[in-house]
Backbone bond lengths (Angstrom), bond angles and torsions (degrees), N, CA, C in turn:
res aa  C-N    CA-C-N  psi(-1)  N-CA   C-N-CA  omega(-1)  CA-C   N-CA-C  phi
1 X - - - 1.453 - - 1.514 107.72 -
2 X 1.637 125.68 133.23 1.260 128.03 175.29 1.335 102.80 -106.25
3 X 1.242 135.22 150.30 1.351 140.26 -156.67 2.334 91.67 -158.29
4 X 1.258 108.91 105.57 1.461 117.56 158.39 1.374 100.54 -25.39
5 X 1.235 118.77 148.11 1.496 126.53 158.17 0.913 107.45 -76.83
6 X 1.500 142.98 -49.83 1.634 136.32 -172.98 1.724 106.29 -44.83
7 X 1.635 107.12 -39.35 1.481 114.74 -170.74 1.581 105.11 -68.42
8 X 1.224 118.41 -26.97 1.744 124.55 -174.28 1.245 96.66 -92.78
9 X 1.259 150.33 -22.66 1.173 153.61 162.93 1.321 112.03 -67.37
10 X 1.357 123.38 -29.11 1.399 126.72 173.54 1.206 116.57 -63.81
11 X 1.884 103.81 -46.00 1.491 125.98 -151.08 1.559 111.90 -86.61
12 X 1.703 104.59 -30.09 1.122 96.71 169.73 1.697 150.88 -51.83
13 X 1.155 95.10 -28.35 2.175 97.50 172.13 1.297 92.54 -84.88
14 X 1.147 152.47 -47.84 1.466 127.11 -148.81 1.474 86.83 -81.96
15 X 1.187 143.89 -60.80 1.447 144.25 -178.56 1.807 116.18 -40.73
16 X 1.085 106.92 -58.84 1.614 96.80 148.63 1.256 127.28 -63.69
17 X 1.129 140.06 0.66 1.396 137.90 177.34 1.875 101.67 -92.29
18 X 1.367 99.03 -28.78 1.593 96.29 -171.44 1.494 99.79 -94.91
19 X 0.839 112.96 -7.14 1.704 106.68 -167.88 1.560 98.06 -99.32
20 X 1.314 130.65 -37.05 1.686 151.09 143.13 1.739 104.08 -29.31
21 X 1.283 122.22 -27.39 1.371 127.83 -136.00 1.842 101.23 -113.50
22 X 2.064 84.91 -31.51 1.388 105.01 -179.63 1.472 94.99 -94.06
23 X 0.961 154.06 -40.26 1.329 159.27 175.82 1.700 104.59 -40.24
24 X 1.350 102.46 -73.48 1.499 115.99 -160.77 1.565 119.07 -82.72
25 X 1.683 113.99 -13.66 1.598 102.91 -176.83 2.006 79.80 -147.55
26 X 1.194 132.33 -20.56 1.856 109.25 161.08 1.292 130.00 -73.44
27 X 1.730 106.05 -41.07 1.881 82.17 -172.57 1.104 93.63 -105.15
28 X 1.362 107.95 156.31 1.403 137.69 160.24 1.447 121.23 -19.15
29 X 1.432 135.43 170.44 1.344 126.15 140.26 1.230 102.58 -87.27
30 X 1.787 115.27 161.72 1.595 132.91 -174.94 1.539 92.65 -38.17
31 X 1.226 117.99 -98.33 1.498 129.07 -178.70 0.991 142.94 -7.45
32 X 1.663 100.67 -39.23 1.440 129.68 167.42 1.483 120.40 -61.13
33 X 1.587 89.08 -47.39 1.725 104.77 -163.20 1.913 100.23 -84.26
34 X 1.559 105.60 -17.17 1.324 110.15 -170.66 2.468 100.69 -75.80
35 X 1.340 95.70 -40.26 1.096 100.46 155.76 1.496 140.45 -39.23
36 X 1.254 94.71 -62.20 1.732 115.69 172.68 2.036 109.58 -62.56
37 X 1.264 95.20 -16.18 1.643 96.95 -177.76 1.423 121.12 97.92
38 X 1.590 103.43 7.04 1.580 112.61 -170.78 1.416 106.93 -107.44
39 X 1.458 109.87 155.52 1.404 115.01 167.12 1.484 125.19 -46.12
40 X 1.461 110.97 127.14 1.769 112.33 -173.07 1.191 103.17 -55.35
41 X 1.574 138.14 -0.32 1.362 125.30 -155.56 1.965 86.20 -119.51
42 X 0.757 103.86 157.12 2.005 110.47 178.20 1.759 94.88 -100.12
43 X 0.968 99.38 168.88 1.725 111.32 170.52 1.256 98.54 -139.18
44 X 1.022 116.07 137.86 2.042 146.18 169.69 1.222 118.90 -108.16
45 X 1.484 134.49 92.77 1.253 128.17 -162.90 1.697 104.59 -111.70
46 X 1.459 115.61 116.09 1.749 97.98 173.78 1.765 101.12 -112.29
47 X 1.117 104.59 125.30 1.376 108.10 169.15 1.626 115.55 -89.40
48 X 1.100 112.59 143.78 2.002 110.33 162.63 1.711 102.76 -124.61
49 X 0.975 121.60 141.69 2.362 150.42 -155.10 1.050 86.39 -160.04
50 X 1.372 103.64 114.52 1.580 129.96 145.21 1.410 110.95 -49.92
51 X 0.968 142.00 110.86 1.341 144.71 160.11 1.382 145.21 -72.89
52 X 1.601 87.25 -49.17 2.243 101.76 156.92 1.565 78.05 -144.24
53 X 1.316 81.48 -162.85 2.074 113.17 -165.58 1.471 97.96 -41.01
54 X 1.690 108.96 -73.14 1.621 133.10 -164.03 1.141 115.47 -77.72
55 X 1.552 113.69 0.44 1.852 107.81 -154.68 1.763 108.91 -146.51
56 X 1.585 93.92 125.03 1.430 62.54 -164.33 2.564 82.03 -124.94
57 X 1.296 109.59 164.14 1.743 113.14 -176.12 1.484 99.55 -77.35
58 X 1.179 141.74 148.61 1.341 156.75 155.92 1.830 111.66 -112.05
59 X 1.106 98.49 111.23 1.867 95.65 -165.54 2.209 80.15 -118.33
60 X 1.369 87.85 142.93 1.688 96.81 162.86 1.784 91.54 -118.64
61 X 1.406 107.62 154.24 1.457 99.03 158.81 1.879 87.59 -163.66
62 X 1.706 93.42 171.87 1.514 84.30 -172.21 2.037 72.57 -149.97
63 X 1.294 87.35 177.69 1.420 129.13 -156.62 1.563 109.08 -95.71
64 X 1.595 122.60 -0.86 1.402 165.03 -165.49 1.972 92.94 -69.61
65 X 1.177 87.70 154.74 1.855 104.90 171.76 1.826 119.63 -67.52
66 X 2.115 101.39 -29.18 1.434 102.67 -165.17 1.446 98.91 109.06
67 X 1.290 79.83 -173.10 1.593 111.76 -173.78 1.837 100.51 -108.81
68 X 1.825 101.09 132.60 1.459 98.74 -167.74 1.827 80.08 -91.94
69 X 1.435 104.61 123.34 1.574 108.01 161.71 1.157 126.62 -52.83
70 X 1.485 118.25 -53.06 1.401 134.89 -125.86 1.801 76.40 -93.19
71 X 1.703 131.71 -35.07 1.211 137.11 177.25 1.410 97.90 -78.23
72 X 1.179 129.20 -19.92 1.685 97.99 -168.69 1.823 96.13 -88.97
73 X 1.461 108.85 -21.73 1.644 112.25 -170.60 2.186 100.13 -82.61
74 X 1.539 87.16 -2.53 2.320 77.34 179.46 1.167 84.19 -89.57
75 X 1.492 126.96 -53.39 1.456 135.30 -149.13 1.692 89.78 -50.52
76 X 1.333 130.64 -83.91 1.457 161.99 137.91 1.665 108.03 19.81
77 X 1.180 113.86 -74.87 2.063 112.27 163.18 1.839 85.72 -52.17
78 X 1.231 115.82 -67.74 2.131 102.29 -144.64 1.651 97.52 -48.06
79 X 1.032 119.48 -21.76 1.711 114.13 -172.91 0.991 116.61 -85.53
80 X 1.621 125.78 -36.65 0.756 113.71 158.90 1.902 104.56 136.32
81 X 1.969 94.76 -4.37 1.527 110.31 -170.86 1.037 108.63 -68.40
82 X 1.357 136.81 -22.60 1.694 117.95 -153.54 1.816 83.34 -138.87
83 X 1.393 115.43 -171.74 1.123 131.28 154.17 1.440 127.78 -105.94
84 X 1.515 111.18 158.96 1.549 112.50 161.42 1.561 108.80 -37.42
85 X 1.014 119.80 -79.44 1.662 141.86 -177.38 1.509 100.10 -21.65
86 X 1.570 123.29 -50.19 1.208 133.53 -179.38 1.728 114.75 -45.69
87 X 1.873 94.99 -55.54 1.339 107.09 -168.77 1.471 99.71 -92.91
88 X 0.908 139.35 -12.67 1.306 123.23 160.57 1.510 125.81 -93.16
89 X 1.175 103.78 -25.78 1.952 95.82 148.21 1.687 130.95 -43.45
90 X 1.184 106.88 -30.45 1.610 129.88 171.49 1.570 96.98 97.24
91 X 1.649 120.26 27.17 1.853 98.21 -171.59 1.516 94.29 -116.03
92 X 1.092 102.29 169.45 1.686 115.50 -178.45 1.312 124.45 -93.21
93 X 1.417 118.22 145.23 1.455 124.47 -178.28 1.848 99.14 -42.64
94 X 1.070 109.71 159.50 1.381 117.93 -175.20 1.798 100.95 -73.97
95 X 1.416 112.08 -41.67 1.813 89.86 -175.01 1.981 69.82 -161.59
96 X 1.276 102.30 178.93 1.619 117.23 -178.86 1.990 114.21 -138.64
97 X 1.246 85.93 23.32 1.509 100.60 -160.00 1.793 102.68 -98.33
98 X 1.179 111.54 14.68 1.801 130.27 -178.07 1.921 83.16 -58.49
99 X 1.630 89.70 138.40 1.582 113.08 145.47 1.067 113.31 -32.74
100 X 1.398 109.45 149.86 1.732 98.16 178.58 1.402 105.68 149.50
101 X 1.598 126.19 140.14 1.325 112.94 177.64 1.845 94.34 -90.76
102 X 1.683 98.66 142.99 1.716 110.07 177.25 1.643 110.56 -76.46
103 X 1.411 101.20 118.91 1.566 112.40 168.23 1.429 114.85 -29.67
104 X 1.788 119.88 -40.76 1.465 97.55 -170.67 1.643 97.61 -157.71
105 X 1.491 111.18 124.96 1.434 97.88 -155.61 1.983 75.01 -141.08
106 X 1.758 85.93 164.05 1.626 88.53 171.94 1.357 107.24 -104.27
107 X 1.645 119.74 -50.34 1.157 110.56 -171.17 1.522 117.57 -62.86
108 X 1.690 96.36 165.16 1.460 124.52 160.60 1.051 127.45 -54.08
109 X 1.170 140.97 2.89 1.609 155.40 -151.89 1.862 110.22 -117.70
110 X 1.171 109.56 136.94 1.391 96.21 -164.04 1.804 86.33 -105.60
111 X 1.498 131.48 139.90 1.031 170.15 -154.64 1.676 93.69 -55.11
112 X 1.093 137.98 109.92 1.587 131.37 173.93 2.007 103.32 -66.51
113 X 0.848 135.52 176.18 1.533 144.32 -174.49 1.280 105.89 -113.19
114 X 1.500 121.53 -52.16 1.243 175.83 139.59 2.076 102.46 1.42
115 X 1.025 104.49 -49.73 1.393 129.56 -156.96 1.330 117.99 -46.02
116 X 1.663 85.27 -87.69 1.892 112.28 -152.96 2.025 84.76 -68.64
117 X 1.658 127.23 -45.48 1.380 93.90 170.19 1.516 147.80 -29.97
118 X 1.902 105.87 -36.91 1.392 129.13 -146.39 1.733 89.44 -106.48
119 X 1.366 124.99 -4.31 1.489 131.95 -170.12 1.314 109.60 -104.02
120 X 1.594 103.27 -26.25 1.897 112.00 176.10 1.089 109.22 -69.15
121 X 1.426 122.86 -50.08 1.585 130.00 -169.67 1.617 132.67 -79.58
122 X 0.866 99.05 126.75 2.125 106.48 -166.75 1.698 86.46 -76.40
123 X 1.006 124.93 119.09 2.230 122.73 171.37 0.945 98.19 -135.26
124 X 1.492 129.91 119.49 1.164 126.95 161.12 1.680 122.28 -62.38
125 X 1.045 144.82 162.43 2.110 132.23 178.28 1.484 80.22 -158.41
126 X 1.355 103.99 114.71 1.496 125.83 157.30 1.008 108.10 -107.04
């Protein structure tokens, strides 16, 4: 696969932002994951699939627990984002990917602003 440099130049912060994203709130700590029966080490896998001619999917995924809902919907009422009505309907905040510095992160990397917008959206750039 050949990919423009301007396009890898594009791709690069949001792609570190998710892989930062898998780091600091997907995998486990060692201990944790040694618990669960998994390797103390996490795995980060990004694939790139041609899709048509010009376009090709970029998936990150990691080997991580997820996203705890039921915490992102307490966190979410205490602030003030969602409503009761919301969480007692039983449905979920629409996405959790708001600007924002993250309560608890591992890496060294300071938080882009920029990001979690540019991570929601599928755009093709030919």
């Amino acid at each position: 696969i050949e990919i423009d440099r301007r396009v890898l130049d594009e791709l690069k912060d949001p792609l570190l932002h998710l892989v930062r994203n898998s780091i600091d709130h997907g995998i486990e700590k060692p201990g944790r994951r040694q618990e669960l029966g998994k390797s103390r080490r996490g795995l980060i896998t990004i694939a790139v699939i041609p899709v048509q001619a010009n376009n090709v999917e970029i998936t990150v995924r990691d080997d991580g627990g997820g996203v705890d809902a039921s915490r992102v919907r307490e966190i979410a009422l205490r602030l003030g984002l969602i409503g009761a009505e919301l969480v007692a309907g039983g449905r979920r905040p629409r996405d959790c990917s708001s600007p924002g510095p993250p309560r608890h992160r591992r890496t060294n990397c300071p938080p882009y602003g920029s990001s979690p917008p540019i991570t929601r959206t599928t755009s093709s750039i030919s």
